[in-house]
C-alpha positions in Angstrom: -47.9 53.4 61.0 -47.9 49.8 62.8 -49.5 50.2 66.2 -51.3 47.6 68.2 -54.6 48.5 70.1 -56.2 46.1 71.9 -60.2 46.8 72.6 -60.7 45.9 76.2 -64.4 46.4 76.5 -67.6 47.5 74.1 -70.8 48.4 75.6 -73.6 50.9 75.1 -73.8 54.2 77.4 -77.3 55.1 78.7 -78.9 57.8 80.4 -77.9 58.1 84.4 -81.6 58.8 85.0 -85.1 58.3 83.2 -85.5 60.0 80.3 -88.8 61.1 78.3 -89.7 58.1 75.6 -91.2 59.2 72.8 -90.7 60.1 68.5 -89.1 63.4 68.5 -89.8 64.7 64.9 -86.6 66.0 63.0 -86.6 69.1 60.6 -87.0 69.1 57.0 -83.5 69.7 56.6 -82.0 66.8 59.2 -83.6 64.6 56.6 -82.4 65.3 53.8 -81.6 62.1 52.2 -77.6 63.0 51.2 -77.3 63.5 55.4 -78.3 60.3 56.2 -74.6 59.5 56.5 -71.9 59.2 59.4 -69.1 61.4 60.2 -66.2 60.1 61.2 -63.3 62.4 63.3 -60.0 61.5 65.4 -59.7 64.0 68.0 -56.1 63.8 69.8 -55.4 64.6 73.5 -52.0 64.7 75.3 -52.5 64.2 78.6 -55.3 62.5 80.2 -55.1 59.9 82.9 -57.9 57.4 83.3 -59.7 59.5 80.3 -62.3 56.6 79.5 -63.8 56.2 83.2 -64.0 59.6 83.0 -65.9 60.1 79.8 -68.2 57.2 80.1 -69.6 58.3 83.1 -69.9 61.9 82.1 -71.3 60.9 78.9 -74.4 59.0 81.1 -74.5 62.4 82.4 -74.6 64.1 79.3 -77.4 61.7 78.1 -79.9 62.7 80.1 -80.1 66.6 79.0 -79.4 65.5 75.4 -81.3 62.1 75.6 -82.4 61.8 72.3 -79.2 60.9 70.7 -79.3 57.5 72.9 -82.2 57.1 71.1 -82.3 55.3 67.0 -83.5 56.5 63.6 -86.8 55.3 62.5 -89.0 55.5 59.5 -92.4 57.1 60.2 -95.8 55.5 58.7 -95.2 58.1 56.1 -91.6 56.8 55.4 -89.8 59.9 57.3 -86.7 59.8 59.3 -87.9 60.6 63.4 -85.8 59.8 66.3 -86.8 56.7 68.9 -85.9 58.3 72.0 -85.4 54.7 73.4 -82.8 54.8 75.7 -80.6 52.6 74.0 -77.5 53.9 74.5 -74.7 55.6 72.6 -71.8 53.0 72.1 -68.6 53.1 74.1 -65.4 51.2 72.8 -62.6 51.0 75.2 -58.9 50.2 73.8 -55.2 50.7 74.9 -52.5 51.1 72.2 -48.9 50.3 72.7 -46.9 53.1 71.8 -46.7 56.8 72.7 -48.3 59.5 70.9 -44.9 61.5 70.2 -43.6 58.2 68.8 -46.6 58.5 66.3 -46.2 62.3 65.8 -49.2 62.6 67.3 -50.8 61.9 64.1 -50.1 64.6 62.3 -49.2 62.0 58.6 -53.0 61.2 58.3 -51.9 59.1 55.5 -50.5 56.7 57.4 -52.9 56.7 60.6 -54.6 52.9 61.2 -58.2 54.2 61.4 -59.7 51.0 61.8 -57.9 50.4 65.1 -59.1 54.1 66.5 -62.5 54.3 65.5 -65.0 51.9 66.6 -65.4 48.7 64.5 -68.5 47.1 63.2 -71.1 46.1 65.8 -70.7 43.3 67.4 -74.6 42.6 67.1 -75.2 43.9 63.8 -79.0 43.0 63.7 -79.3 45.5 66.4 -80.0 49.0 65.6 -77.4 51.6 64.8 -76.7 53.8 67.6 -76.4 57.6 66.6 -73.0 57.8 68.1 -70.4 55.5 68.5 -66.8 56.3 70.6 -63.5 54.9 70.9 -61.4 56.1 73.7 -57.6 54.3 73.0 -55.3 55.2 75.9 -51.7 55.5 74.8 -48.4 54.7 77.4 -47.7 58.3 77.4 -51.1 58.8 79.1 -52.5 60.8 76.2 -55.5 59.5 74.1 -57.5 59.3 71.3 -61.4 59.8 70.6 -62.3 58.2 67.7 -66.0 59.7 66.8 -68.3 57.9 64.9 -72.0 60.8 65.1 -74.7 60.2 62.8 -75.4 63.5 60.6 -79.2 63.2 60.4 -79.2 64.3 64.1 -76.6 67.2 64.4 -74.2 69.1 62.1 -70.7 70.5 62.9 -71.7 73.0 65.1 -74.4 70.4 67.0 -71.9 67.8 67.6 -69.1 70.3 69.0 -72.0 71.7 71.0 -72.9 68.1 72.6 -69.0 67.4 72.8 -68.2 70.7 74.5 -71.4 69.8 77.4 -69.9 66.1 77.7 -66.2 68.5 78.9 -68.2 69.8 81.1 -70.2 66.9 82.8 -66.3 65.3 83.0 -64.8 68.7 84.5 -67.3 68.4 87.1 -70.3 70.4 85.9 -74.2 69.7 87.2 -75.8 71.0 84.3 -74.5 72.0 80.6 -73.6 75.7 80.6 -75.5 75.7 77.5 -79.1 73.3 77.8 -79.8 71.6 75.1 -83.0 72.6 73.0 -84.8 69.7 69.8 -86.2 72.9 68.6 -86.6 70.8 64.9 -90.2 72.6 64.2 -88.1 76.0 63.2 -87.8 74.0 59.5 -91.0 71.6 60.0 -90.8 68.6 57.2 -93.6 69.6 53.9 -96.4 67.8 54.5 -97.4 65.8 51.9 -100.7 66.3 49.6 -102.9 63.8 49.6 -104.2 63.3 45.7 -107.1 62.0 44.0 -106.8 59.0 42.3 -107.3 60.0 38.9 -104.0 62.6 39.2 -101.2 60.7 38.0 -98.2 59.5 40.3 -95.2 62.1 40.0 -92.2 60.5 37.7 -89.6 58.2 38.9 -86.3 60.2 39.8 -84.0 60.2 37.7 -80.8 57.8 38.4 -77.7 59.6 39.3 -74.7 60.1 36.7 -72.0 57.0 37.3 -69.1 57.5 40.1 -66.1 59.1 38.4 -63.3 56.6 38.3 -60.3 58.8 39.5 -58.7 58.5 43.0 -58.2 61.6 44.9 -55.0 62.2 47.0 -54.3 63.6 50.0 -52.4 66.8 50.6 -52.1 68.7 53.9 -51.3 73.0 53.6 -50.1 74.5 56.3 -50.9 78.2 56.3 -49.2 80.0 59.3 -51.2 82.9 61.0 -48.9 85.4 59.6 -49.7 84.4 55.8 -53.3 84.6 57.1 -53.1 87.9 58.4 -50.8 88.9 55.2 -53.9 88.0 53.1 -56.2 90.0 55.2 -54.3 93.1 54.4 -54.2 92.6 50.6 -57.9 92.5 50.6 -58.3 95.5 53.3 -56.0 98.1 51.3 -57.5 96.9 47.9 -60.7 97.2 49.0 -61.3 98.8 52.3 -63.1 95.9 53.2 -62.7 92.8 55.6 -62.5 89.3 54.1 -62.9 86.5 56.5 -59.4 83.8 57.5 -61.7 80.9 55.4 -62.9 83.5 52.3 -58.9 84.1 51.8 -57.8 80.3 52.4 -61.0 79.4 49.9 -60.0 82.1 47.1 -56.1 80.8 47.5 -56.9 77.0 47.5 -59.5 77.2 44.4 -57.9 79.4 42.4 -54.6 77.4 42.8 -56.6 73.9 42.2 -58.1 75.7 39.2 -54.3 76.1 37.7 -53.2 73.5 38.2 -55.9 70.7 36.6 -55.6 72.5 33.2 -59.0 73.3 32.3 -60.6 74.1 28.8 -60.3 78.1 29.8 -64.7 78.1 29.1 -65.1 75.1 31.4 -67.6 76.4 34.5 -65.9 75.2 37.7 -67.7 75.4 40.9 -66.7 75.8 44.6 -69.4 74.9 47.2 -69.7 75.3 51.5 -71.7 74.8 53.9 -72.7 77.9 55.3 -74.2 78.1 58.9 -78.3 79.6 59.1 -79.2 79.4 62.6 -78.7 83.5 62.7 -80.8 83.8 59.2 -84.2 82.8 61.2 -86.3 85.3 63.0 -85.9 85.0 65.5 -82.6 82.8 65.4 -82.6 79.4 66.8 -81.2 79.4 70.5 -77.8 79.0 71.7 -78.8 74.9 72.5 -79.9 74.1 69.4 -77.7 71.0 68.0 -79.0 69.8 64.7 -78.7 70.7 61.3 -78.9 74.4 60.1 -77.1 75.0 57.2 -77.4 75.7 53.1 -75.3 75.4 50.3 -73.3 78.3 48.7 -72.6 77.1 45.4 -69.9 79.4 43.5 -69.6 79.3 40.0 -67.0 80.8 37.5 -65.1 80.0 34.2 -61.7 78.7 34.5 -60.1 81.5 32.9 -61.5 83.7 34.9 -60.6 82.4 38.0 -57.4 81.3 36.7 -56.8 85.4 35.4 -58.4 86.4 38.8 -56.1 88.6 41.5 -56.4 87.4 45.3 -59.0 90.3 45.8 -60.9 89.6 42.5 -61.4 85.5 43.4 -62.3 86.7 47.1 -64.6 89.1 45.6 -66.8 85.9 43.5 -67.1 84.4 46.7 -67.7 87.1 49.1 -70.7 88.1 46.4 -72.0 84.2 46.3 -72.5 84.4 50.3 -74.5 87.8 50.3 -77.3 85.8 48.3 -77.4 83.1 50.9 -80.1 85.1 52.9 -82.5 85.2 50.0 -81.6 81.6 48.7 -82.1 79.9 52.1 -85.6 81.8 52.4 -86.7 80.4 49.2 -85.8 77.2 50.1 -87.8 77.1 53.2 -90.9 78.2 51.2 -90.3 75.6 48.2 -89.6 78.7 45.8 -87.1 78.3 42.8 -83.5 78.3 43.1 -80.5 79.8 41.4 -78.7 76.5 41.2 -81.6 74.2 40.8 -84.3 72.5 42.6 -82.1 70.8 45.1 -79.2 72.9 46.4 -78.4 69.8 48.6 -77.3 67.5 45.5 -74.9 70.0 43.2 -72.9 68.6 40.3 -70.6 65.9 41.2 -66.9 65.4 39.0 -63.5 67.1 39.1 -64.4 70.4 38.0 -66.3 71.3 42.0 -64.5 71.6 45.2 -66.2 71.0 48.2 -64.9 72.9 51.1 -65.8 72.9 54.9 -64.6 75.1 57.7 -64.2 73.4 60.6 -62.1 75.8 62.9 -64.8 77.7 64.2 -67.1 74.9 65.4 -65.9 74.1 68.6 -64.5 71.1 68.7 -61.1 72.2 69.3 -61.9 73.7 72.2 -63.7 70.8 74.4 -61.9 70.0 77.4 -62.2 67.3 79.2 -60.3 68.2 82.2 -56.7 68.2 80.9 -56.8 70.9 78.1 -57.9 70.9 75.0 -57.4 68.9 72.2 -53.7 69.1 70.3 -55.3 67.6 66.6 -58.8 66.9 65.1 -58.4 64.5 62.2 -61.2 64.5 59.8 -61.3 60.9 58.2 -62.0 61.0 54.7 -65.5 60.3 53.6 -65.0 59.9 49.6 -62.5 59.0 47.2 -64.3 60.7 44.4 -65.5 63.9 45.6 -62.8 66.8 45.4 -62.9 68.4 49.5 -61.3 69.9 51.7 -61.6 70.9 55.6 -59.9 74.3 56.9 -59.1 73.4 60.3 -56.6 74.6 62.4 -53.0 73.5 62.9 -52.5 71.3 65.8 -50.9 72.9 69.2 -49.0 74.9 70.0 -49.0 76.4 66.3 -51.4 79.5 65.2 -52.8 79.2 61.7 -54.8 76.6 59.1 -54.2 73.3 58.6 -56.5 72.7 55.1 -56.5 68.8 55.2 -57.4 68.2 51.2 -58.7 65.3 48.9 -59.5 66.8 45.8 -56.5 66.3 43.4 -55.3 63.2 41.0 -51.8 62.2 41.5 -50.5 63.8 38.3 -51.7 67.0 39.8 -50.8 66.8 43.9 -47.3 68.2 43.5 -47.9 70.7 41.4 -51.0 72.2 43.5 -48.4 72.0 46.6 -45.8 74.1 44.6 -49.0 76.4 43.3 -50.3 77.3 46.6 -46.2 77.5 47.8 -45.8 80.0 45.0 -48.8 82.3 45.4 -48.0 82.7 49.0 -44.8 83.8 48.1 -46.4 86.2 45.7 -49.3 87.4 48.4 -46.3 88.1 51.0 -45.2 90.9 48.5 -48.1 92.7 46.5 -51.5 91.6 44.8 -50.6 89.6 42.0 
């Protein structure tokens, strides 16, 4: 969509007091090579008059309780990732756009959004160091506006950036303090230290060089699943089996089984569907509430694609559901450096079309940060690859009740008919267990 946004100012929000200057260590699993990556996330707002004075100063506010994300990555004498807690500022891009959000749809065609106007651009000094976050705030003539997030993964996941988000609402609503503090808290999952050798032991062998990218391009397809459907599914599950399935265990089951139909498949070819599940409850004790960075583990399910493909609603909810219950046992073995079930490093799973990567992202807070004029109406997730089948369940923008699973996992051959697949079960799911 043609939009112009002019970027009125670009500077680097600091602390609004002193803050401690020092390393701050990060956990073995905030450096974990594959998260040494940016996220990147459009979060829409209606109404919000004068939002970017607003947020800039709260976020100075919000610096000093979470200080260490003004600070920069660094490498360690030992060549591991610690944070600089420096001072240097999270980056603040100011921009005005010249067009209303409702003439824009509020961005709800994510295929047609101009990204590169509403998140940050490159730095304008880019000898200088990266900052861990970098913001956008483009003011619209309706007097709604648009967050364009830029947050560096090494230093929070999901949950950690909704929970730093959620404090900045609070700091712009008029808060003193975070109704939550802020806790580093990285020693729960301290970094292996590493053995020291003598010098007639041989050096370990050279890793071995990943497979080559896959050269198909993933499209993107949006599913709107209305709270009714999701409640419909519920029931299926509950009278088959007495038991409760979660809303993103039936959207998963759904989505993978109908992606698995639809790619035709040798029926003996092993398809895979893998999420992030959240571990901060797995420790004992469990991290506290104002922990923010990265506490999570791989489930990786696995099944043939006749089986799936033969599988009822309850059956392919069933795979899944039994995949989860051995994330306890996996995650403690990956703490202690025991073997896995799916290999050495759960972190790095089989790349090509055959594994779906999915992410819930309804449940992590971000759609409920408030600035002072409500929450937000759309989260956009911008996509990170063109060559790794994901998707995101979020939820469907205000006022609507239900999931919005925002997809980029199919060829083009296959886009329609996954569409008309998912279309057709939920048809089927409204009636019986097929």
């Amino acid at each position: 969509m043609a939009i112009s946004v002019i970027r009125s100012s670009d500077s680097f929000v600091k602390p609004s007091e002193k803050t401690p200057s020092h390393l701050l260590d990060l956990s073995a699993i905030d450096r974990i090579p594959v998260l040494r990556c940016n996220t990147r996330t459009l979060h829409v707002f209606t109404h919000g008059p004068d939002a970017a004075r607003v947020i800039k100063e709260a976020l100075s506010k919000a610096l000093v309780p979470y200080y260490p994300i003004a600070g920069r990555l660094v490498e360690s004498v030992a060549g591991e990732l610690q944070i600089d807690c420096s001072e240097e500022g999270v980056r603040f891009v100011e921009a005005t756009a010249d067009c209303t959000l409702e003439s824009v749809n509020y961005f709800e065609d994510v295929m047609s959004i101009p990204y590169d106007e509403l998140l940050p651009g490159e730095l304008q000094e880019p000898e200088s160091r990266e900052p861990l976050v970098q913001m956008q705030v483009t003011r619209f003539v309706c007097g709604g506006f648009v967050i364009g997030l830029i947050f560096c993964h090494s230093i929070c996941d999901g949950l950690g950036a909704a929970r730093f988000l959620n404090a900045l609402g609070e700091f712009a609503r008029g808060l003193e303090r975070p109704t939550i503090e802020p806790v580093w808290y990285r020693h729960f999952f301290p970094a292996p230290t590493p053995q020291s050798r003598s010098d007639n032991v041989s050096p370990p062998p050279l890793p071995i060089p990943p497979p080559p990218l896959p050269n198909y391009q993933l499209q993107h397809a949006n599913i709107d699943i209305p709270l009714e459907d999701i409640n419909k599914l519920k029931q299926i599950f509950r009278k088959s089996t007495g038991r409760n399935c979660s809303t993103f265990e039936a959207v998963a089951a759904s989505f993978w089984s109908s992606r698995t139909q639809v790619i035709s498949l040798n029926p003996q070819t092993e398809v895979c569907l893998v999420f992030f599940a959240n571990c901060r409850q797995l420790l004992d004790p469990p991290l506290p509430d104002g922990f923010y960075g990265n506490c999570f583990f791989p489930v990786t399910v696995k099944a043939s694609s006749e089986l799936l493909q033969e599988a009822s609603f309850t059956d392919a909810v069933k795979i899944i559901q039994e995949a989860k219950e051995k994330l306890p046992s996996e995650f403690e073995k990956f703490k202690k450096g025991d073997p896995l079930e799916h290999g050495a490093d759960p972190f790095t799973p089989p790349l090509g079309y055959t594994t779906l990567f999915l992410s819930e992202w309804g449940r992590l807070g971000f759609n409920q940060v408030d600035y002072g004029w409500g929450p937000p109406a759309h989260i956009v997730p911008v996509q990170g690859s063109s060559t790794i089948p994901a998707g995101i369940v979020g939820s469907l923008p205000l006022p609507r009740e239900g999931v919005r699973l925002m997809t980029w996992c199919i060829e083009e051959a296959h886009r329609r008919p996954l569409l008309d697949q998912m279309a057709k079960l939920f048809q089927c799911y409204s009636e019986h267990d097929p």
